[in-house]
N, C-alpha and C positions, 0 to 999 in steps of 0.2 A: 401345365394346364391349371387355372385357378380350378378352387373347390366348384364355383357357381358353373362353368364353363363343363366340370366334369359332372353334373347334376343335369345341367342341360342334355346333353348325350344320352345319359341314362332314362331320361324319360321319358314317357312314351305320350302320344298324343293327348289331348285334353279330353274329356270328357264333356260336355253338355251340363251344366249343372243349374240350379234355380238361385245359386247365391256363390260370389257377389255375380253381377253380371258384367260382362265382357266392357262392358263400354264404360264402369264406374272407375274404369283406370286402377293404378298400380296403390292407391291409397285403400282401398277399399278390399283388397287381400287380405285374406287370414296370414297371421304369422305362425312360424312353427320353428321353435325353439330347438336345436339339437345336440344334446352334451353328453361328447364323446371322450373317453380316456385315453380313445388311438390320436395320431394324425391324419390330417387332410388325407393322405393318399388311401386312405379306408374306403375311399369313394371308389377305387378305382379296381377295386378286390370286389367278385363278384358273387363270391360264397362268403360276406360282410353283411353282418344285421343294417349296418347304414346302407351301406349301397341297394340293398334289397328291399329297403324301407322306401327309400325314395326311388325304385322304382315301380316299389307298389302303390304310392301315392299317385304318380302319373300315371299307372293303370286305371286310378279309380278319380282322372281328372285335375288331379293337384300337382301341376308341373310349376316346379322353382321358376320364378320370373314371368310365369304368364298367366296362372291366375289364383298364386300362392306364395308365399314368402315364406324360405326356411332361414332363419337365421343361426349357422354352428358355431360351437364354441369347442376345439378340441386342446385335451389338454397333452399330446405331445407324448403320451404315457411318466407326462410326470403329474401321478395322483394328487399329488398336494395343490396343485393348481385346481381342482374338480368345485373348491365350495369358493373363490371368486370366479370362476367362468360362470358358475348357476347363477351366483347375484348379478354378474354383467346381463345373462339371457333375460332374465326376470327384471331386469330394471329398462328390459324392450317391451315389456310387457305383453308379451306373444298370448296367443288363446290358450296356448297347448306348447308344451316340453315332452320332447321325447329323449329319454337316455337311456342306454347300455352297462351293462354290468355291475357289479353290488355295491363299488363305490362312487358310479358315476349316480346310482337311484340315489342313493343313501343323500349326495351332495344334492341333487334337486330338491329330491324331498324337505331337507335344511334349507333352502333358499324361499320356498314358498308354501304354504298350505290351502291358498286362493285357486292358481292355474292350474287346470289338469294335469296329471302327469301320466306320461304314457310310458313304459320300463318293459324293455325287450331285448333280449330275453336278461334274467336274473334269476341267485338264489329263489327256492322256494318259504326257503326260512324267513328272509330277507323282506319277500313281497306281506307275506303272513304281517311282519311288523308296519312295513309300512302303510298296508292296506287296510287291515285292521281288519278283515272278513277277506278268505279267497272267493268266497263266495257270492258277498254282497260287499264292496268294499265301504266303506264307513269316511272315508278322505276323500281326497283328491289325488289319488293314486289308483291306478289300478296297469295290467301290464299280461305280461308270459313269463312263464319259469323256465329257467335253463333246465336243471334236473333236480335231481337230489342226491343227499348221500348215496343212497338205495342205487344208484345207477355209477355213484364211482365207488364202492364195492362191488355192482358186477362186475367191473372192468379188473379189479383183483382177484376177483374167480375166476375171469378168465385166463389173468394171465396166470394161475395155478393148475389150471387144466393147459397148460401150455408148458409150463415148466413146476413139476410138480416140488422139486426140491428147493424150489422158493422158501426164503424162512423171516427175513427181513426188507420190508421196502421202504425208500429214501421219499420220501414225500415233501413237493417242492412247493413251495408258497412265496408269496409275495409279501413280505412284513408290511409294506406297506399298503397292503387292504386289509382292513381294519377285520372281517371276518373270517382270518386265515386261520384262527384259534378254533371259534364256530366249527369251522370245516372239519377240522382235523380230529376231532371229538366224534363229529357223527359219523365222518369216514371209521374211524376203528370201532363203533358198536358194531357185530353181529359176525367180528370178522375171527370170532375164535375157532368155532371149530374147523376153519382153515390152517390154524397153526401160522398166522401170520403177526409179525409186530411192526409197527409202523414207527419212523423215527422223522422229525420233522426237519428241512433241511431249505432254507431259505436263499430268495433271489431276489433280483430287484430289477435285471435285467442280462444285457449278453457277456458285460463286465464282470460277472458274476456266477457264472457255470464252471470255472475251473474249482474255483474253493467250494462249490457246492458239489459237485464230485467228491472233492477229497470231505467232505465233510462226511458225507455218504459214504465213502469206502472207512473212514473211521471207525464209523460208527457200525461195518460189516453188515451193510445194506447190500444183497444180491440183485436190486431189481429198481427200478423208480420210475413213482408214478410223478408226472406231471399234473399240474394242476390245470383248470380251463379258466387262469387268469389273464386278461386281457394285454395282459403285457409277456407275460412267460410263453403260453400257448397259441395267445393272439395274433402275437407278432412274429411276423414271419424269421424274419434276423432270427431272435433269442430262440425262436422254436426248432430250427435248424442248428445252432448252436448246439442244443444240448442235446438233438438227436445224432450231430456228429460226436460230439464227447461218449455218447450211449453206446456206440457203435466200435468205438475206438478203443472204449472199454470192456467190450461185449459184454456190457450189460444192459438188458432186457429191458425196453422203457415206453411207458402205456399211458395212456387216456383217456376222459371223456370227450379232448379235442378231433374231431374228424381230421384235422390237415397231420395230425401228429404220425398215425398209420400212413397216411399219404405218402406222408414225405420221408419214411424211413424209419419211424418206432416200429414197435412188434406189433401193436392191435390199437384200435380205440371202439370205444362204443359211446354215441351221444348223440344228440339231436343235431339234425338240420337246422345251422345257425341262419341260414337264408332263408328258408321256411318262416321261420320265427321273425325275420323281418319283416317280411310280405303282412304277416297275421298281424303284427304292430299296425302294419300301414294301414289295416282295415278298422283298428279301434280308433285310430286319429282320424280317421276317416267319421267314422261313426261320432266322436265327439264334434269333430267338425262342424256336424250337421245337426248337434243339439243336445247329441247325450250327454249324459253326466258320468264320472266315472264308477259311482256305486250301482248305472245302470249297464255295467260290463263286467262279468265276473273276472276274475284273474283265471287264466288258462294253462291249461298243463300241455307238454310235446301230448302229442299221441302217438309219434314213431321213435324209434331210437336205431340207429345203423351202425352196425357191426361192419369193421373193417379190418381184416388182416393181413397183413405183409409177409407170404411167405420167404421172400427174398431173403429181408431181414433174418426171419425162425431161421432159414438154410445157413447166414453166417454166422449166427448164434448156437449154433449145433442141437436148435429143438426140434421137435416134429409133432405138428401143429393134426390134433383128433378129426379124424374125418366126419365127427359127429360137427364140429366147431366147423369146419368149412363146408359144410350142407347148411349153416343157420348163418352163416356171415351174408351181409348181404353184399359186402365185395372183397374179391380174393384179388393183391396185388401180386402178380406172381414175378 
């Protein structure tokens, strides 16, 4: 199924709107830019910030082909492609660019300082730079935060109230996002009086889990967090991969990514990435219609979801605090 064909499907009837109007034909559409790190098939994943975008656009009127133009640029999860797909989008000259994750904002942002940009979800550090105010933005940026450090340090408390003789965890990045250094600095403040040391252990994709294991057991790592980078924990492939490596190795492996517990880690805690589509869909919406992006603050999650897999805890020989499964908000049993 093409991208546009799967865009079609997803979206939902038009809305009534005062601009363009129905009869000025297909010239007269707003265009809407979309620069994605995953591929095409992102459209078709339905807990996806893209796919939840554009079906929040055709909730609120803006259906691909009938009275809006999105035009995507995905780069395949190969990053380096992210700052010519932004200059291809922008040399379409769209009203508005929407992108996903810290190095797809990072590459828009590069490409223009004119066209709105809409960034959903991303670091909070991230948006701070590019926005220049979370509050008032100061650019042509503005967007939703994924989380922050603050929320993948809880995710190390939890899993230390899970497995208390935790002493080292293997922390997994993607060298090639440019703020995995960022990350990994503000992941270890505050995590001392847990008696935790964090050691960094890099991916790039599914090619790349066996030697990051053994890097990790090297380096006498008991436990590893994955990151919620859009290629490690995004993608389905490589996320599976190394929750089967995790499992094989029985060792203990967490997240801020929700599918991560899903699919067989011991826990994640983090935001509804489709949630955070939908709310994208309503700033583009809102810019749409006239705003400016310093008149949209940058937004924070308001929820965060706790997921545990006791399956997992049962063949990792833990046992998971009945205090921790009264505040999860889903027990996979």
């Amino acid at each position: 199924m093409s991208a546009r064909r799967a865009l079609l499907a997803l979206g939902g009837a038009a809305a009534a709107l005062p601009w363009p109007s129905w009869g000025q034909g297909a010239a007269a559409w707003p265009r809407v830019g979309v620069l994605s790190p995953a591929g095409a098939e992102i459209l078709k994943r339905p807990d996806s910030s893209v796919a939840n975008l554009v079906a929040g656009l055709g909730d609120l009127g803006h259906v691909d082909g009938r009275s809006v133009r999105l035009e995507f640029r995905f780069a395949d999860q190969a990053l380096d492609r992210l700052p010519a797909l932004a200059a291809e989008l922008v040399r379409q000259t769209p009203q508005i660019i929407y992108s996903h994750t810290n190095t797809a904002a990072r590459a828009a942002a590069r490409a223009t300082t004119t066209i709105p940009i809409v960034v959903g979800p991303a670091g909070e550090e991230l948006l701070l730079e590019l926005a220049g105010s979370l509050a008032r933005p100061t650019g042509n940026v503005t967007g939703i935060t994924l989380t922050n450090s603050q929320w993948d340090q809880k995710c190390l408390q939890l899993l230390k109230d899970i497995a208390p003789r935790t002493r080292k965890v293997a922390v997994v990045f993607n060298p090639d996002n440019p703020d995995a250094g960022q990350n990994l600095r503000g992941l270890a403040l505050g995590l001392g009086p847990l008696g935790l040391a964090l050691v960094r252990v890099d991916a790039r994709g599914a090619g790349d889990v066996p030697q990051a294991f053994a890097a990790a057991a090297a380096a006498g790592a008991d436990a590893m967090f994955l990151t919620n980078d859009s290629v490690l924990a995004g993608t389905p492939l490589v996320r599976m991969r190394f929750i089967e490596a995790a499992a094989a190795r029985r060792l203990p492996l967490v997240s801020s990514q929700y599918a991560v517990a899903a699919d067989g880690g011991l826990l994640s805690m983090g935001t509804d990435i489709g949630a955070l589509g939908r709310r994208a869909a309503w700033q583009v919406h809102r810019i749409l219609g006239g705003a400016k992006p310093g008149d949209l603050p940058v937004e924070r999650p308001s929820t965060f979801k706790l997921t545990l897999n006791l399956k997992t805890a049962r063949a990792l020989g833990l046992t998971v605090p009945q205090s921790l499964l009264l505040r999860a908000d889903e027990v996979i049993r």
